[in-house]
C-alpha positions as CSV (number, residue, x, y, z in Angstrom):
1,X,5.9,-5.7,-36.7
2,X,6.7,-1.8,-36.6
3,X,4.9,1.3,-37.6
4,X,6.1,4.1,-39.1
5,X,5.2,7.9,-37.9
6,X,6.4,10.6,-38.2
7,X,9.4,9.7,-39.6
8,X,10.2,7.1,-36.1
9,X,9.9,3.5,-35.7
10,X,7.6,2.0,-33.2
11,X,6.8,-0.9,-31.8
12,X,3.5,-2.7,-32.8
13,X,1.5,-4.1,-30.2
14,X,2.9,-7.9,-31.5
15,X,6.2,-6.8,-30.9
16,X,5.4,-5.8,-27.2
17,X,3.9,-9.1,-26.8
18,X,7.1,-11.1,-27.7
19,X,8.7,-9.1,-25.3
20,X,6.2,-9.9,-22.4
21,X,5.4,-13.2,-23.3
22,X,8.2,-15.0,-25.7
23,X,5.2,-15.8,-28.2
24,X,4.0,-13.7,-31.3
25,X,0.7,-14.4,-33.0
26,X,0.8,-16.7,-35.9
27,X,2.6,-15.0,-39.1
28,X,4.3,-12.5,-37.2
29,X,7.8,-12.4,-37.8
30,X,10.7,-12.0,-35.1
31,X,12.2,-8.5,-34.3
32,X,15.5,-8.3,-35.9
33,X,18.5,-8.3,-33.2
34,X,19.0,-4.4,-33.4
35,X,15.3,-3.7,-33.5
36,X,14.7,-6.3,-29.8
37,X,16.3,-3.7,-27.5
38,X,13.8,-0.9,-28.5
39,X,10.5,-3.5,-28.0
40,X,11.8,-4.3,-24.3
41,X,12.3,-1.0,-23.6
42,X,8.7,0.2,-24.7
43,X,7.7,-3.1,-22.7
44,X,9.5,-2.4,-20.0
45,X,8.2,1.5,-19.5
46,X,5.0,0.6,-20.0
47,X,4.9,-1.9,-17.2
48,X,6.5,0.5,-15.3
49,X,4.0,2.9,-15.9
50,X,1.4,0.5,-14.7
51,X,3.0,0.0,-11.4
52,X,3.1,3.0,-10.3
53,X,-0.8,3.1,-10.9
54,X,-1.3,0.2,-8.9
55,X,0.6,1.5,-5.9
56,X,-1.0,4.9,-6.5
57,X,-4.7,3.5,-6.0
58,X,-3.2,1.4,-3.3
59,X,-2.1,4.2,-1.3
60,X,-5.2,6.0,-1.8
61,X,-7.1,3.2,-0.7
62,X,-5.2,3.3,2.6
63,X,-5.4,7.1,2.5
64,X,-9.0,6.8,2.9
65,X,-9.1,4.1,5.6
66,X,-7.1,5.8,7.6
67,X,-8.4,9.2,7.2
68,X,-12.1,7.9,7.7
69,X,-11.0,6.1,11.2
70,X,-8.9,8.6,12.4
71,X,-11.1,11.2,12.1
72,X,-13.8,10.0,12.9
73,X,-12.1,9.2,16.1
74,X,-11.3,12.8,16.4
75,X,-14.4,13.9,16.0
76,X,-16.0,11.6,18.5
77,X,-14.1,12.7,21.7
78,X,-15.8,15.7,23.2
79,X,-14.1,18.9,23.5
80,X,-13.6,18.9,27.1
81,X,-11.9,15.9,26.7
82,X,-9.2,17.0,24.2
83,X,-7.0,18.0,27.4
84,X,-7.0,14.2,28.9
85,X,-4.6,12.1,29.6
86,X,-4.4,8.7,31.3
87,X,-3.2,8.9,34.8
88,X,-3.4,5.7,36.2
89,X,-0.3,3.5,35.1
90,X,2.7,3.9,33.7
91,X,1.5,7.1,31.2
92,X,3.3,9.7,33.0
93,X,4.5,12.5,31.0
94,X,2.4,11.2,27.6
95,X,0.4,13.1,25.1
96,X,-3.0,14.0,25.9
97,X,-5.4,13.4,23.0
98,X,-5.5,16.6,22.0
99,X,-1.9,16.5,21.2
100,X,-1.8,13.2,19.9
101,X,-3.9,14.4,17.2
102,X,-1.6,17.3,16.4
103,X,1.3,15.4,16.2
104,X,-0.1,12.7,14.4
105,X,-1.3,15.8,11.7
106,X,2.2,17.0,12.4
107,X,4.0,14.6,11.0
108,X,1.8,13.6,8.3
109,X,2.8,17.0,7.0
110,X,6.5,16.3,7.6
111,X,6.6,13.5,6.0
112,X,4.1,14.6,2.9
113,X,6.3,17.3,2.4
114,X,9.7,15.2,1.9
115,X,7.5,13.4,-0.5
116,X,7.2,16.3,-2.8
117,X,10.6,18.0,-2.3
118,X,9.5,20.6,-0.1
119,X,9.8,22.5,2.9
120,X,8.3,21.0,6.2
121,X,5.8,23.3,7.0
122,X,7.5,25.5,9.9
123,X,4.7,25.3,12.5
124,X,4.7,21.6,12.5
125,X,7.3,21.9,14.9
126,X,9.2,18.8,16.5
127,X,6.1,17.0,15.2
128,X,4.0,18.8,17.9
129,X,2.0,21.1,15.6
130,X,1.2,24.7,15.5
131,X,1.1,26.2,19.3
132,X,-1.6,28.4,18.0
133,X,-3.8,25.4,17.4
134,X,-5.8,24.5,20.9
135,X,-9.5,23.9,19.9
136,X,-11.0,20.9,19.1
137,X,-12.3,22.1,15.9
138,X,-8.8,24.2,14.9
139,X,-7.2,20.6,15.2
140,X,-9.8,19.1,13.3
141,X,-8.9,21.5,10.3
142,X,-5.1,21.1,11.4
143,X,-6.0,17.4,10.7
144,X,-8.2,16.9,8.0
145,X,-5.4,19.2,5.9
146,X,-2.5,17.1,7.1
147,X,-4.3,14.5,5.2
148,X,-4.6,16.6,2.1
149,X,-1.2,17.6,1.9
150,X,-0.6,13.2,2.2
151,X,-2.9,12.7,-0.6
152,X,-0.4,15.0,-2.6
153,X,2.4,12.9,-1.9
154,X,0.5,10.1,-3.2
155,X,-1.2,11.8,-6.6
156,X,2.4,11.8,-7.5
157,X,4.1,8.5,-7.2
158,X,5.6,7.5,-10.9
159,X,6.0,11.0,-11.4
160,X,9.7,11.4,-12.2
161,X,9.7,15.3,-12.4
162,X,8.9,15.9,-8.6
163,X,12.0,14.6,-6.7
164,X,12.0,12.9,-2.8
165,X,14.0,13.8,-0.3
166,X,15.1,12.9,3.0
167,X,13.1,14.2,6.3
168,X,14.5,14.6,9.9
169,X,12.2,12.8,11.3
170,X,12.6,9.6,9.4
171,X,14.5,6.7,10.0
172,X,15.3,6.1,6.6
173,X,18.6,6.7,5.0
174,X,19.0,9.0,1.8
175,X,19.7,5.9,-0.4
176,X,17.2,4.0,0.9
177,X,14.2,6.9,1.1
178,X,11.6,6.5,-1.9
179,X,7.9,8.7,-2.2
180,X,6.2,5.7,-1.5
181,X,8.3,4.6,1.9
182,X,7.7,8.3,3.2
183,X,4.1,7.5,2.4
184,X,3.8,4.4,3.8
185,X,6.0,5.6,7.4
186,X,3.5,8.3,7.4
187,X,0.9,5.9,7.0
188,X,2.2,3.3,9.5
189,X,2.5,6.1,12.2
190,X,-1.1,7.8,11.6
191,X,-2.3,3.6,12.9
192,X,0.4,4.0,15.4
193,X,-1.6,6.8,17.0
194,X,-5.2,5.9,16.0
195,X,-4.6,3.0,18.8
196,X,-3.9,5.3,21.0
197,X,-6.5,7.5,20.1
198,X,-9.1,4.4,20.8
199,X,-7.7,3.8,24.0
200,X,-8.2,7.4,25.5
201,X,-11.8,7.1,23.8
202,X,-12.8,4.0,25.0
203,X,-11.4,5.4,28.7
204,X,-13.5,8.2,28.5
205,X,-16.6,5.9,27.9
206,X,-16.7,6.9,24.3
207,X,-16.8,3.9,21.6
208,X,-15.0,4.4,18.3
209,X,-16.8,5.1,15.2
210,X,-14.9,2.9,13.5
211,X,-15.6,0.0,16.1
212,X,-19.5,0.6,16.6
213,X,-22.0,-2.0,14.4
């Protein structure tokens, strides 16, 4: 049932088992009552451990999506468009799309940033990005970078030696805030705009990458 090396005891692979499952292979014996802690603790680590992979590839799998759709989208709307807004309706006073973009990027860095346990970069602003960043193609660097910086956030979920903390901008309490709810907020937002982004596409007579066949 346990190895020896090195001078320590560890758990065999049967031993995990029981602790997983209840059942050892036949002619196995039982763990003793002061060895059964040990095997549910190696148990329980390693299906930690394998959690936080699964989440990890999760998130990057979202990354992606919303990275490739977003943009895309960016990309898509000519440059003399990046100053437009909707006039007709109730938009008075909203975004145009060049600054949904940068806040969008904005607060991807915000939030990436809490993820790590680091300083918000100080030209994201009150989530309105960098003043100095006006072309189309200096937000789409501004952009593609805030996504970067969110990919870091995700290579290190389960990694207990890079501490979270809270950001200003999010809703979420200090004992509630986790890596992978600043992830997922920064996530959920990054949608929020993308439908907006559509919108001001489709208005300009410009169909979404991300919606074309």
């Amino acid at each position: 049932m346990w190895s020896r090396k090195e001078g320590l005891l560890k758990p065999t692979i049967a031993a995990v088992l029981l602790s997983m499952t209840g059942v050892l292979p036949a002619g196995m014996a039982t763990p003793t009552a002061a060895q059964a802690p040990a095997v549910a603790s190696h148990a329980s680590q390693e299906s930690g451990a394998s959690d936080a992979q699964r989440e990890k590839r999760a998130q990057e799998i979202f990354l992606q999506l919303a990275q490739k759709l977003i943009v895309s989208a960016a990309e898509a709307m000519p440059a003399d468009k990046y100053g437009f807004a909707p006039s007709e309706g109730e938009f008075k006073g909203v975004r145009t799309f060049g600054q949904q973009v940068k806040h969008l990027a904005a607060t991807n860095y915000i939030l990436a940033a809490a993820a790590l346990n680091e300083e918000a970069p100080a030209d994201a602003g009150d989530e309105a990005g960098p003043e100095a960043v006006r072309t189309k193609a200096e937000i789409l660097a501004y952009l593609d970078d805030s996504f970067a910086h969110l990919g870091r956030a995700i290579a290190a979920i389960g990694d207990q030696g890079i501490a979270v903390k809270t950001s200003p901008i999010s809703p979420l309490p200090a004992k509630a805030v986790t890596r992978l709810a600043l992830i997922d907020e920064a996530l959920i937002h990054a949608f929020d705009h993308y439908g907006q982004m559509v919108e001001y596409l489709r208005m300009n007579g410009v169909v979404p990458p991300g919606s074309r066949p």
